[in-house]
SEKE-477876 format. One record per residue (C-alpha): residue number from 1; x, y, z. Coordinates in steps of 0.1 Angstrom, whole numbers, plus 5000, padded with zeros to 4 digits. Example, Ala and Ser with C-alpha at 12.3 -4.5 7.8 and 13.67 -1.06 7.14 Angstrom:
BEGIN
num px py pz
1 5123 4955 5078 $
2 5137 4989 5071 $
END
This chain:
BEGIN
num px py pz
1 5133 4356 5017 $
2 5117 4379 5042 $
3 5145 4401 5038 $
4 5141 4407 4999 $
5 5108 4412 4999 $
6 5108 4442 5026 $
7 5139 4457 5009 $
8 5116 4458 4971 $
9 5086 4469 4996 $
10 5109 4500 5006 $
11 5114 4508 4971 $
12 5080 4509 4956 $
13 5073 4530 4984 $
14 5102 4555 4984 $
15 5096 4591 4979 $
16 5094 4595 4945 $
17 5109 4634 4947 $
18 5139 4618 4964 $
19 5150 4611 4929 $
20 5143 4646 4919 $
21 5176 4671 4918 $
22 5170 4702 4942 $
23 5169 4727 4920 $
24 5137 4706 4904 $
25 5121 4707 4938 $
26 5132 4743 4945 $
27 5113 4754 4913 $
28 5084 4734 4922 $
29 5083 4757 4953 $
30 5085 4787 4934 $
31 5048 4779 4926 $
32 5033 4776 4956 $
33 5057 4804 4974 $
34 5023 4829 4980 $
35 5003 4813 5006 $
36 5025 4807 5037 $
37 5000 4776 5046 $
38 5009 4760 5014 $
39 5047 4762 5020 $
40 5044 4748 5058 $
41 5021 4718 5045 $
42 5047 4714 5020 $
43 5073 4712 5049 $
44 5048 4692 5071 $
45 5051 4657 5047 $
46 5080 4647 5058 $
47 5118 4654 5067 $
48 5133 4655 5036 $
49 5105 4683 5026 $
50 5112 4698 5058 $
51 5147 4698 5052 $
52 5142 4710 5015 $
53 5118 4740 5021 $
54 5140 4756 5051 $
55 5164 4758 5023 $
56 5145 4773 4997 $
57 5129 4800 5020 $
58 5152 4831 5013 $
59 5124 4853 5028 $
60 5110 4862 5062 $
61 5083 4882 5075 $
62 5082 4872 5113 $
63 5057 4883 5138 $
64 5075 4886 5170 $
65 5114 4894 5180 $
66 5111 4865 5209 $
67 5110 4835 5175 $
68 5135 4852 5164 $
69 5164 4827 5169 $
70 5140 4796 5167 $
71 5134 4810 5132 $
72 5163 4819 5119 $
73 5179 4786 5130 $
74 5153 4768 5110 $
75 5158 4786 5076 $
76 5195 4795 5079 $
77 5201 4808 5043 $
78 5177 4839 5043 $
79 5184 4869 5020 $
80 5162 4893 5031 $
81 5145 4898 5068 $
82 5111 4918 5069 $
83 5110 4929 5107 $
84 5075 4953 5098 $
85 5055 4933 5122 $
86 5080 4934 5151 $
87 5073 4967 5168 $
88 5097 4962 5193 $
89 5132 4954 5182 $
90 5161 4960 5204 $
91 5203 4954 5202 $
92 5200 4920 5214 $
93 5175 4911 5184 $
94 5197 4929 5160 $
95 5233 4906 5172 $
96 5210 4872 5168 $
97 5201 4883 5136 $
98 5240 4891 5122 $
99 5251 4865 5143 $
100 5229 4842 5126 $
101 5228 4854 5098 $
102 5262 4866 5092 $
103 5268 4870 5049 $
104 5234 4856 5040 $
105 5217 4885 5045 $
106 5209 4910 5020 $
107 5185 4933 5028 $
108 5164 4942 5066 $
109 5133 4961 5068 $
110 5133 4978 5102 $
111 5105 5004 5093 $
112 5084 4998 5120 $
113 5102 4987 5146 $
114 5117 5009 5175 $
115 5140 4999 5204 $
116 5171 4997 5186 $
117 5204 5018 5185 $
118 5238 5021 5174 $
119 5253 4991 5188 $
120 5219 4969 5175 $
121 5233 4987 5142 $
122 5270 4983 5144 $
123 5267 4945 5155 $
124 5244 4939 5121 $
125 5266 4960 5095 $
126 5300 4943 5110 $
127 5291 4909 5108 $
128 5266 4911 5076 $
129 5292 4920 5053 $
130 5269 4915 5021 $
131 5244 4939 5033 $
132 5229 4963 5009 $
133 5197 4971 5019 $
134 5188 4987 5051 $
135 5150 5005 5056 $
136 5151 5028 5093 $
137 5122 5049 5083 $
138 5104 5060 5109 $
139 5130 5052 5137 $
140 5125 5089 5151 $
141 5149 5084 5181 $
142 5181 5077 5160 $
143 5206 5103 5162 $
144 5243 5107 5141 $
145 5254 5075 5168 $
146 5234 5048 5144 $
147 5241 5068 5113 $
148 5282 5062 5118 $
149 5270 5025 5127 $
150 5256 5022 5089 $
151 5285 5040 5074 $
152 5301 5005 5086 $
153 5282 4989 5062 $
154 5306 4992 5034 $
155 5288 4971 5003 $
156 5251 4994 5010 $
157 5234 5000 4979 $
158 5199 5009 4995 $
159 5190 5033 5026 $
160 5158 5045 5035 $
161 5160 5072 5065 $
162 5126 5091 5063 $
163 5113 5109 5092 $
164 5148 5102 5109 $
165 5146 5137 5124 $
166 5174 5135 5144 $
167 5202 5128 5123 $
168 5219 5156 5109 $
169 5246 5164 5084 $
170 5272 5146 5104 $
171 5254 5112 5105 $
172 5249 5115 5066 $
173 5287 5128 5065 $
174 5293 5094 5075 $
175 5271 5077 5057 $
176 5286 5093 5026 $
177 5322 5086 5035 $
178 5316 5051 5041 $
179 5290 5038 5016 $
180 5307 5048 4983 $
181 5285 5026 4967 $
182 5248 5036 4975 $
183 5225 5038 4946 $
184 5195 5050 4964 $
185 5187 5071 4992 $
186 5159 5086 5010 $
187 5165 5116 5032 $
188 5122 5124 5032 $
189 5114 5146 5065 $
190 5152 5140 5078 $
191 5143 5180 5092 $
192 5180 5184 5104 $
193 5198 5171 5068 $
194 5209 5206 5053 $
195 5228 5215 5019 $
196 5259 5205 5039 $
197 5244 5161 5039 $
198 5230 5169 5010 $
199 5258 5182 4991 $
200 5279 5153 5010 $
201 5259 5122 4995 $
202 5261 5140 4961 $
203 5304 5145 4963 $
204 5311 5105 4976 $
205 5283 5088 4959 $
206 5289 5087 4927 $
207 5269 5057 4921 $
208 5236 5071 4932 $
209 5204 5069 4907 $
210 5174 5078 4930 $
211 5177 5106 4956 $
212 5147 5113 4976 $
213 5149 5148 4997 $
214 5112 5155 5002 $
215 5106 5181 5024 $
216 5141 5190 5034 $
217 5153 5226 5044 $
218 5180 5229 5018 $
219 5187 5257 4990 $
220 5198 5261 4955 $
221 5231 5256 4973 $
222 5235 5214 4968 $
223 5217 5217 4934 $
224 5247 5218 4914 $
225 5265 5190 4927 $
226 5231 5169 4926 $
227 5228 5175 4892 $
228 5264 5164 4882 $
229 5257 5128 4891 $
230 5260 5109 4860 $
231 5242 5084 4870 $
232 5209 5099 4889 $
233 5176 5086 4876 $
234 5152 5096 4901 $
235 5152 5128 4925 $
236 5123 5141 4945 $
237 5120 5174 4959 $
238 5087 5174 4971 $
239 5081 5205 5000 $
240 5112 5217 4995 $
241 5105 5255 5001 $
242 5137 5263 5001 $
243 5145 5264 4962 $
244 5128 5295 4937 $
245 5128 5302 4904 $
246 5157 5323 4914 $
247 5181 5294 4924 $
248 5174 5277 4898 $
249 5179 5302 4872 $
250 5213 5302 4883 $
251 5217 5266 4870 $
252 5239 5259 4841 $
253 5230 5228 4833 $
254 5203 5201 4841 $
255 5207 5162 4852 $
256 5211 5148 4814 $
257 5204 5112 4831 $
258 5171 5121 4849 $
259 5145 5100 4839 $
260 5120 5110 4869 $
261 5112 5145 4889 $
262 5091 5151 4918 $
263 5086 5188 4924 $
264 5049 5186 4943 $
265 5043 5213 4970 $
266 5071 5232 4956 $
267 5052 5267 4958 $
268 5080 5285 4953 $
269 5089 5269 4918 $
270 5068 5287 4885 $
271 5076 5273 4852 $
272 5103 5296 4850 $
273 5123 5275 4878 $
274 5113 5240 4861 $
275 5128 5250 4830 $
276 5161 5256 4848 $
277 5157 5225 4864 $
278 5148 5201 4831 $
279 5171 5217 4804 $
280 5195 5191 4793 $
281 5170 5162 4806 $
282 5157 5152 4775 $
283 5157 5118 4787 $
284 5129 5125 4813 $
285 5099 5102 4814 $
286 5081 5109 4847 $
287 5073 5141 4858 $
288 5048 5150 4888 $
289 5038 5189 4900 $
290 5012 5180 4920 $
291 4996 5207 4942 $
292 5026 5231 4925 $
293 5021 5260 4907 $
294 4991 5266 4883 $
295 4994 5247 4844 $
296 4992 5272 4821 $
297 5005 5280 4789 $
298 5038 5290 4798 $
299 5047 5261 4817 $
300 5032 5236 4794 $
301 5054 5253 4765 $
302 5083 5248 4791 $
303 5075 5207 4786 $
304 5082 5212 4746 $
305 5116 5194 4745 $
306 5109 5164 4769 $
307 5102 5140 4738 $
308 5102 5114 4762 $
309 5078 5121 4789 $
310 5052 5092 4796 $
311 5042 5103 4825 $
312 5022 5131 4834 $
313 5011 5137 4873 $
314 4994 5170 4883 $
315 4973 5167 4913 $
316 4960 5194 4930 $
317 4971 5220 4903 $
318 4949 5249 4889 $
319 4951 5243 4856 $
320 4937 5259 4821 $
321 4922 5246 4790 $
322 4947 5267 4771 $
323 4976 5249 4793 $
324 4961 5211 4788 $
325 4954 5216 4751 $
326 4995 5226 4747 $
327 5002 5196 4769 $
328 4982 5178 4745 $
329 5007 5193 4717 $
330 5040 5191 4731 $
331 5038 5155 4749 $
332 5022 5131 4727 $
333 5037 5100 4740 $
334 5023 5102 4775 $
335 5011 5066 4787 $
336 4997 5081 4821 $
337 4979 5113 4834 $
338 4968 5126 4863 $
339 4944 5154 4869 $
340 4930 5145 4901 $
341 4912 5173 4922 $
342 4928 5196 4894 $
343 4906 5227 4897 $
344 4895 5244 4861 $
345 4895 5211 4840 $
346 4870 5214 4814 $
347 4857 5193 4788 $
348 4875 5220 4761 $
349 4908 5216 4780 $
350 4907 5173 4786 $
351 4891 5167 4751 $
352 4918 5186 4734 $
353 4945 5164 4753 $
354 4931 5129 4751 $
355 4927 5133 4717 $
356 4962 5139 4709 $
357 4975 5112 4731 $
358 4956 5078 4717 $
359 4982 5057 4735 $
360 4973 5062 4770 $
361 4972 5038 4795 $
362 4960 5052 4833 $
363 4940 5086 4833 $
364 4931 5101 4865 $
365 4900 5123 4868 $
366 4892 5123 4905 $
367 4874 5154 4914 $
368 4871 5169 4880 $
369 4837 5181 4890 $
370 4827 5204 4854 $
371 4831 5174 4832 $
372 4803 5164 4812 $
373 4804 5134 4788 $
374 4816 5152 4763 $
375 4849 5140 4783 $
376 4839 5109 4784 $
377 4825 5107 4745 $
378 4866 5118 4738 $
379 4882 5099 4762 $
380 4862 5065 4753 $
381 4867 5070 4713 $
382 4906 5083 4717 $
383 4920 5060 4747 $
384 4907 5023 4738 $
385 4936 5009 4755 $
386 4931 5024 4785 $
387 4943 4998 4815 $
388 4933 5021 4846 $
389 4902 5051 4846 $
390 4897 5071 4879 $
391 4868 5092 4876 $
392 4856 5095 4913 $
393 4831 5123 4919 $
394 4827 5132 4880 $
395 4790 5144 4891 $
396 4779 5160 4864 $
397 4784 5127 4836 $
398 4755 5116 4828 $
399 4747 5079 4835 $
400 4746 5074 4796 $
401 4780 5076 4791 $
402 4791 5049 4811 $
403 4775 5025 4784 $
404 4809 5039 4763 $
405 4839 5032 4789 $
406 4826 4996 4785 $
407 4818 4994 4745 $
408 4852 5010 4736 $
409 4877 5006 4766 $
410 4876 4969 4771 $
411 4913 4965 4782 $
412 4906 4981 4815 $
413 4919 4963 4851 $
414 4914 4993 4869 $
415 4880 5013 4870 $
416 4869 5040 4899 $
417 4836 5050 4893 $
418 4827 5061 4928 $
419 4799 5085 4938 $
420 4788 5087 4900 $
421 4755 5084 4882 $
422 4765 5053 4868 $
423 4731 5031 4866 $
424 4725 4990 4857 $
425 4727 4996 4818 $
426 4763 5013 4828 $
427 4772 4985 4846 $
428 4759 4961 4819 $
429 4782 4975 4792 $
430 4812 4979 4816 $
431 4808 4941 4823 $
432 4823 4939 4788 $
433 4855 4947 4801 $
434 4867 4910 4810 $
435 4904 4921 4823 $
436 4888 4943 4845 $
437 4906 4931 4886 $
438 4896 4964 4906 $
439 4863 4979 4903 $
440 4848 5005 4928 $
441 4812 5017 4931 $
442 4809 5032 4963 $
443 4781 5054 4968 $
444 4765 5048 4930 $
445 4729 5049 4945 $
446 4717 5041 4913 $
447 4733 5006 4909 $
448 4709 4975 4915 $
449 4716 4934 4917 $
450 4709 4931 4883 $
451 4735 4950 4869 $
452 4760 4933 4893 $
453 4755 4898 4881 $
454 4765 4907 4848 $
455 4797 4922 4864 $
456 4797 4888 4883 $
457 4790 4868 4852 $
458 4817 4884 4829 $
459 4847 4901 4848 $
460 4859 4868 4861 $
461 4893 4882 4866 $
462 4883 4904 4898 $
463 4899 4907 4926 $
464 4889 4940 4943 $
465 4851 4954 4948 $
466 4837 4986 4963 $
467 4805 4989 4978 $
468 4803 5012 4999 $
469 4769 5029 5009 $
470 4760 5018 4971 $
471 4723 5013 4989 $
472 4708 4993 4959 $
473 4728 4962 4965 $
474 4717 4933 4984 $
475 4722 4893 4981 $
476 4715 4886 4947 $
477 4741 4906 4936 $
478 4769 4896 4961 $
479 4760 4857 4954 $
480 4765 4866 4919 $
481 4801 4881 4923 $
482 4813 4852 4949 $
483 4801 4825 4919 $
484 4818 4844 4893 $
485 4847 4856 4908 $
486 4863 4826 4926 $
487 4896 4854 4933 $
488 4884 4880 4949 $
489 4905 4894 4976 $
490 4886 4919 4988 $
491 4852 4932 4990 $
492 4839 4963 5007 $
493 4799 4966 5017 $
494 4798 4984 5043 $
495 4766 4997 5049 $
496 4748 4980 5018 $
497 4720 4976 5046 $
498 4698 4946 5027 $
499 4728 4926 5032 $
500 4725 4892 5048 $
501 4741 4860 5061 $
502 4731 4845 5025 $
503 4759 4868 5012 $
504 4786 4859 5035 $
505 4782 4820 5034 $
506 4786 4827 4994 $
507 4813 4849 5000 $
508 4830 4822 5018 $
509 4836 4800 4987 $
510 4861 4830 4979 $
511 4893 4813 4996 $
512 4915 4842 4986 $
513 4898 4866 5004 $
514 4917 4888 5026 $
515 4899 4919 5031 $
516 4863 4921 5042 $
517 4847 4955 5050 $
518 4806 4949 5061 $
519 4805 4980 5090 $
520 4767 4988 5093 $
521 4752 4957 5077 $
522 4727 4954 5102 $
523 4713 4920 5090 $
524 4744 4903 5090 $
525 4750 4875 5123 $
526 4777 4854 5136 $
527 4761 4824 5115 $
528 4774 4843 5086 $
529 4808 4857 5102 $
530 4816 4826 5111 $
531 4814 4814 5075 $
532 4841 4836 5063 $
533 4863 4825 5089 $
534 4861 4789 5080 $
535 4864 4795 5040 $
536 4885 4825 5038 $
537 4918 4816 5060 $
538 4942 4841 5042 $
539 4915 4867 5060 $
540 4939 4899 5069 $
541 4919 4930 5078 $
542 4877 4926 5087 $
543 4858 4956 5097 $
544 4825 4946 5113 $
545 4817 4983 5128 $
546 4785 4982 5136 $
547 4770 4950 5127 $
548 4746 4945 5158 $
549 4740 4908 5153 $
550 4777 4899 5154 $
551 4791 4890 5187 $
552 4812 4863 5203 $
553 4798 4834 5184 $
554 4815 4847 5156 $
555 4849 4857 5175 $
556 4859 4817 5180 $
557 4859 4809 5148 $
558 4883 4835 5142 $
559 4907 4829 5167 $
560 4906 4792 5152 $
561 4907 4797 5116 $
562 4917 4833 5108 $
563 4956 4829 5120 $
564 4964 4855 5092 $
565 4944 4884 5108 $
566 4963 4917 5113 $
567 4936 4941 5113 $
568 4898 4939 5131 $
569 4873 4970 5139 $
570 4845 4955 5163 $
571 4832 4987 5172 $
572 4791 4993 5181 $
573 4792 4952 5177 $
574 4779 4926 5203 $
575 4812 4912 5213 $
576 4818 4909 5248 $
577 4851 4903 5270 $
578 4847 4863 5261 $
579 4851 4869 5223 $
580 4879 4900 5226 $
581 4895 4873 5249 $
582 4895 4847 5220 $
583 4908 4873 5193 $
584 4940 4878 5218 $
585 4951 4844 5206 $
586 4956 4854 5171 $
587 4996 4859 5165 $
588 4995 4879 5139 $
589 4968 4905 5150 $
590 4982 4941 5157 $
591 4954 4964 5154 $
592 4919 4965 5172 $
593 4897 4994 5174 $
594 4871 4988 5199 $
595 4847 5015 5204 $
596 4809 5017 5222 $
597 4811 4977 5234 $
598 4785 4972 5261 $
599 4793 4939 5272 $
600 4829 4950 5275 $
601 4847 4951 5311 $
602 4871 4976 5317 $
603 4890 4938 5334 $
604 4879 4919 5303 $
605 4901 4948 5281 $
606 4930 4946 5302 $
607 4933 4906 5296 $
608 4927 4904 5263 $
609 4953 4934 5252 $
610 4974 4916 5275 $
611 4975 4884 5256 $
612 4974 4900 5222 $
613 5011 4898 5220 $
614 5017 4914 5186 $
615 4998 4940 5195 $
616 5009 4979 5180 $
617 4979 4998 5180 $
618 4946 4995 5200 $
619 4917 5023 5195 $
620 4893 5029 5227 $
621 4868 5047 5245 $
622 4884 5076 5263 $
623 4859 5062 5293 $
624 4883 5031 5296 $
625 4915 5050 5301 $
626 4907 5061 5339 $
627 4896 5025 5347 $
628 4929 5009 5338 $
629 4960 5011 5356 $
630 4985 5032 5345 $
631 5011 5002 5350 $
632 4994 4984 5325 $
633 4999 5012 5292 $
634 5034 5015 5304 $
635 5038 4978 5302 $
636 5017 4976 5268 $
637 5041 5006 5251 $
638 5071 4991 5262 $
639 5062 4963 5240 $
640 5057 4985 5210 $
641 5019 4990 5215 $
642 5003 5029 5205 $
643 4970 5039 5222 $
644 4945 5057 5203 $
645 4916 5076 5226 $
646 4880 5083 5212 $
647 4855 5102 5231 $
648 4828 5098 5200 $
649 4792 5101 5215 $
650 4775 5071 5197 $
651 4763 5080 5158 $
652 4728 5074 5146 $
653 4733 5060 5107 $
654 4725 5084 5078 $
655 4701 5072 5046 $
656 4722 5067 5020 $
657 4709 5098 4998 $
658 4714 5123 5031 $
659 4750 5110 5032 $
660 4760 5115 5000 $
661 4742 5156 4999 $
662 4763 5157 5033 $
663 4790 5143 5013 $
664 4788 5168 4985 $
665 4786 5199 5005 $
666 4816 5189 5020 $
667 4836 5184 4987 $
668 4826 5218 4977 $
END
C-alpha cells in the first residue's frame, strides 16, 4: 500500500519538461541564450537541465586558457570558441582544444591572444577537420611557419590575418594552395604580402567574395587577376599607395560581381582611376572614399552608371556643392551617406542632395561646421524615414531647428546631437521620436531636466545615453530616464557635476545596464556605487575617474556582485589597496587604469595585479614603476598583461563653457 502511494507521489511530482522532446527544450533556451546568468540558473535546477543546457551551448567565450579543459569537457558539442579574453594562449591550449573538440568545431577567434605557433596551429587544423573559420589578427610574431600550418586546414572558408606583419608571400602561397575554398580573407597591414600573395589568393581561390588588402604595398600588378574573380563581392584597398590612376587606366575590365569598394586614403587614386576601377560594376551598392581625393564634379559624373549604389561614405573628403548636387542627380537610390568632417559642405551643396534622395535612411553630418538650418529645414522635410542622424558639432544650427528632426523624422533609433545648440523645446519635440535606442547630448549646455523627462517619458525604447559635460543635467532628469527606460544599457554623465547618489540608486532599477561612465561627478558616494553594483549585475565597463567620494566601500560590492566587469577606471578616486585588493577577485576583469590614488601602496599594487588573473592591460603612475620589482612585470607580461605608464601632473576640472571654447579652438 505504502509502495503505491510513493510510486503516484513520484509522478505528480516528476519534472514536467521530462516529457518535453529536446528540441522543445532547446528552443526554449534560445530565449534566454543572452544573459550567461540566466543560462547557468537554468543549468543549476537540476541534472537533467544540467545535462540539457551543456548540450545546447554551441558557443564559448571563456576567460582564462587554465578552464580550458574543465570547460570544454562540460559542453562537448561547441561550434565556435571565442578565445578574445585569453591573452595568453600557447600550443598546449591549442591540442586540448582540437583534441577535444576534434569535428565540432567551426570557427576560433584567436584575435587577442598571443603565445601560440605553428605546432599550436597544425595540432588544431589536423584534428578539426570541419574548421572554417580561423581569426589570427593581431598575432604579430607569426611568421610563414603558422601560415603553412593553416594551409592544413583544407575546408577554411574564413581567415582574418591583419597586422600579421611577418608573414610574407610564401605563407599566403600556402595558404592559397591549400584552402581552395576560402571565401573571405583579410590581408589588412600584413606589410610583407606583396603582388606576388596577392596575385596567389586571387589564382587558387576561386571561391573568394570579400578580399580585404588595406594598406598593403602592392601595385596595379595583382589587379587584373583580382578582378577576374567571378565571385568577389567585397574588396578593400584602403592605404594602398601603391595603385594610380595610371594602373588603373590600364584595366580592361572592372569586377562585374562587386557589390562593395573601399578605396579611403587612396591619395594616389582621382576619379580618373575609380572610373577604371568601377566600369563593368554596375552591380555596386557600397562605395566609401573617405579621406581620398576631393568630390567634385568630375568624379561624381564618374558615379553616373552605378544604378545601384545605396551607399555613399565620404569622410574626410573636400568636397563641392557642384560635386554633391551631381551626386544628388546620378545616385538617387542611396539609403546612407556619409559626409563626416567633409570640408566645403554647404547648405547649397547638402540641400540639393537630400532632396533628390527622399529614401534615405542614415546621414552623417559630423563636423559639417557651415551648415545652417536651412540643412536641417531640407533634410527634416525630404528624409522622414530617416533611422540614424549624426550631426555632431553642426555649431552654427540654430536651436530652433531641432523642434523639426522630431516633428518630421520620427522613425529615428539613432540621433547624435553632440556639442549642438539644441535646447529643452528641441529635446521636447525629439521626444516624439519613440524608436529612438541611441541618443547622445554630450556637451549641449543648453539642455535642462525638464526636457529630459520628456525624453524619459516617451523614448521608452532606449538603450544608449550621452551626457557628457551636458552641465544642465542633474537628478530629476536622470530619475526620469531610469523610470522610463527600464533597458538602458548604457549611460554616460561624466561630469554632469549636480549629479548625486539619488541618481544612481534610480539608475539601479536598470538591470541591463552595462556601461556606466560618471568620471568627475563630485557628489556621487559609495552609498550610490554600491547601488549599481547590486541592481546592475550584467555591469561591463564603469569609469569612476574622479569621483572623490567613492572609495573602498563601494569596491566590495563589486567584487561580489559585478562578476561581468571587464573594464574599471578608478583614477583621482578614494580607493585604497583594500578595495583594488577586492576588485582582483573579479574573473573577468582585464583592464584597470589607476592613476593619482593616495591611499595606494606601491605593495598594495603589486598584490592586487597579482591576483587579477585575467588581467591584459593595467594603466599607472610612472612614479610606481621604480618601486616595483622588475621580476614582477616580467611575470605579469608573461601572462598576457601590457603596461601603460602616465606621468600626468594631477588636472584641475574645467567649467563646462571654458571646455567647450577650449574644445572649439581645437576643432578649428
Amino acid at each position: 500500500m505504502k509502495r503505491q502511494k510513493t510510486s503516484e507521489t513520484n509522478a505528480n511530482n516528476g519534472n514536467l519538461f521530462d516529457l518535453l522532446s529536446e528540441e522543445i527544450v532547446f528552443t526554449i533556451l534560445d530565449f534566454i541564450d543572452t544573459n550567461p546568468l540566466d543560462r547557468k540558473s537554468f543549468s543549476l535546477v537540476c541534472k537533467s537541465f544540467y545535462i540539457t543546457e551543456s548540450k545546447h551551448r554551441k558557443n564559448l567565450t571563456p576567460l582564462r586558457q587554465e578552464h580550458l579543459p574543465r570547460i570544454l569537457n562540460r559542453y562537448p558539442h561547441v561550434n565556435h570558441l571565442d578565445l578574445s579574453l585569453c591573452p595568453r594562449i600557447n600550443d598546449n591550449s591549442l591540442n586540448v582544444i582540437s583534441n577535444t573538440c576534434k569535428d565540432s568545431l567551426n570557427s576560433i577567434d584567436l584575435s587577442k591572444s598571443r603565445f601560440f605557433s605553428y605546432n599550436g596551429l597544425m595540432s588544431l587544423a589536423l584534428n578539426c577537420k570541419n574548421l572554417v573559420s580561423i581569426d589570427l589578427s593581431n598575432a604579430t610574431e607569426l611568421r610563414d611557419s603558422a601560415a603553412a600550418a593553416v594551409a592544413e586546414a583544407k575546408n577554411l572558408e574564413r581567415l582574418w590575418l591583419g597586422r600579421c606583419k611577418l608573414i610574407t608571400d610564401m605563407g599566403i602561397g600556402c595558404i592559397a594552395v591549400g584552402c581552395k575554398k576560402l571565401r573571405l580573407i583579410s590581408l589588412k597591414w600584413c606589410i610583407s604580402v606583396s603582388d606576388l600573395g596577392v596575385g596567389l589568393i586571387a589564382v587558387k581561390c576561386k571561391e573568394i567574395r570579400s578580399l580585404d588588402l588595406s594598406y598593403l604595398p602592392i601595385t596595379n600588378k595583382c589587379l587584373p587577376s583580382i578582378l577576374k574573380l567571378q565571385h568577389l563581392e567585397d574588396i578593400v584597398l584602403e592605404g594602398c599607395f601603391g595603385i594610380d590612376d595610371d594602373s588603373l587606366a590600364a584595366l580592361k575590365h572592372g569586377c562585374q560581381s562587386m557589390k562593395a569598394l573601399d578605396i579611403s586614403s587612396c591619395q594616389h587614386i582621382s576619379h580618373v582611376g575609380l572610373s577604371s576601377l568601377i566600369s563593368g560594376a554596375g552591380s555596386l551598392q557600397q562605395l566609401t572614399l573617405a579621406y581620398a581625393c576631393p568630390v567634385t564634379l568630375a568624379l561624381a559624373n564618374s558615379l553616373n552608371r552605378l544604378s545601384m549604389l545605396q551607399s555613399v561614405k565620404l569622410d574626410g573628403c573636400a568636397v563641392t556643392s557642384a560635386g554633391l548636387t551631381a551626386i544628388g542627380n546620378w545616385c538617387i537610390s542611396l539609403s546612407e551617406l556619409s559626409l563626416s568632417k567633409c570640408l566645403g559642405v554647404t547648405d547649397e551643396g547638402l540641400s540639393s542632395l537630400v532632396t533628390k534622395n527622399k529614401d534615405l535612411k542614415k546621414l552623417d553630418i559630423t563636423c559639417c561646421r557651415k551648415i545652417t538650418g536651412v540643412s536641417i529645414a531640407y533634410i527634416t522635410n525630404s528624409c522622414t524615414n530617416l533611422t540614424s542622424l549624426r550631426m555632431e558639432s553642426c555649431t552654427l544650427v540654430p536651436s530652433e531647428a531641432f523642434v523639426l528632426i522630431g516633428q518630421r523624422c520620427q522613425f529615428l533609433e539613432e540621433l547624435d546631437l553632440t556639442d549642438n545648440e539644441i535646447d529643452d523645446e528641441g529635446l521636447k519635440s525629439i521626444s516624439r521620436c519613440s524608436n529612438l535606442s541611441s541618443l547622445k547630448l554630450g556637451i549641449c549646455l543648453n539642455i535642462s531636466d525638464e526636457g529630459l523627462s520628456h525624453v524619459g517619458m516617451k523614448c521608452t525604447k532606449l538603450t544608449e545615453l550621452d551626457l557628457y559635460r551636458s552641465a544642465g543635467i542633474s537628478d530629476m532628469g536622470i530619475i526620469a530616464i531610469s523610470r522610463g527606460c527600464p533597458g538602458l544599457e548604457m549611460i554616460n554623465m561624466s561630469y554632469c557635476v549636480d549629479i548625486t547618489d539619488r541618481s544612481l540608486l534610480s539608475l539601479s532599477k536598470c538591470s541591463r545596464l552595462n556601461t556606466f561612465e560618471s568620471r568627475g561627478c563630485p557628489l556621487i558616494t559609495s552609498l550610490g556605487l554600491a547601488a549599481i553594483a547590486v541592481g546592475c549585475r550584467q555591469l561591463v565597463k564603469l569609469d569612476i575617474k574622479k569621483c572623490h567620494n567613492i572609495g573602498d566601500a563601494a569596491m566590495l560590492p563589486l567584487a561580489h556582485f559585478s562578476q561581468n566587469l571587464r573594464q574599471i577606471t578608478v583614477s583621482y578616486s578614494s580607493v585604497t589597496d583594500l578595495g583594488l585588493l577586492a576588485l582582483a577577485s573579479i574573473s573577468c576583469l582585464q583592464s584597470m587604469t589607476v592613476l593619482h590614488l593616495k591611499g595606494l601602496t606601491p605593495s598594495g599594487l603589486a598584490a592586487a595585479v597579482l591576483a587579477c588573473g585575467g588581467l591584459t592591460k593595467v594603466k599607472l603612475h610612472l612614479y610606481f614603476k621604480s618601486l616595483l620589482p622588475q621580476r614582477l612585470f616580467e611575470h605579469l607580461e608573461a601572462r598576457g598583461c601590457v603596461f601603460e605608464w602616465r606621468d600626468k601632473e594631477f588636472q584641475a576640472e574645467l567649467d563646462p563653457k571654458c571646455y567647450k571654447l577650449q574644445w572649439e579652438d581645437i576643432a578649428q
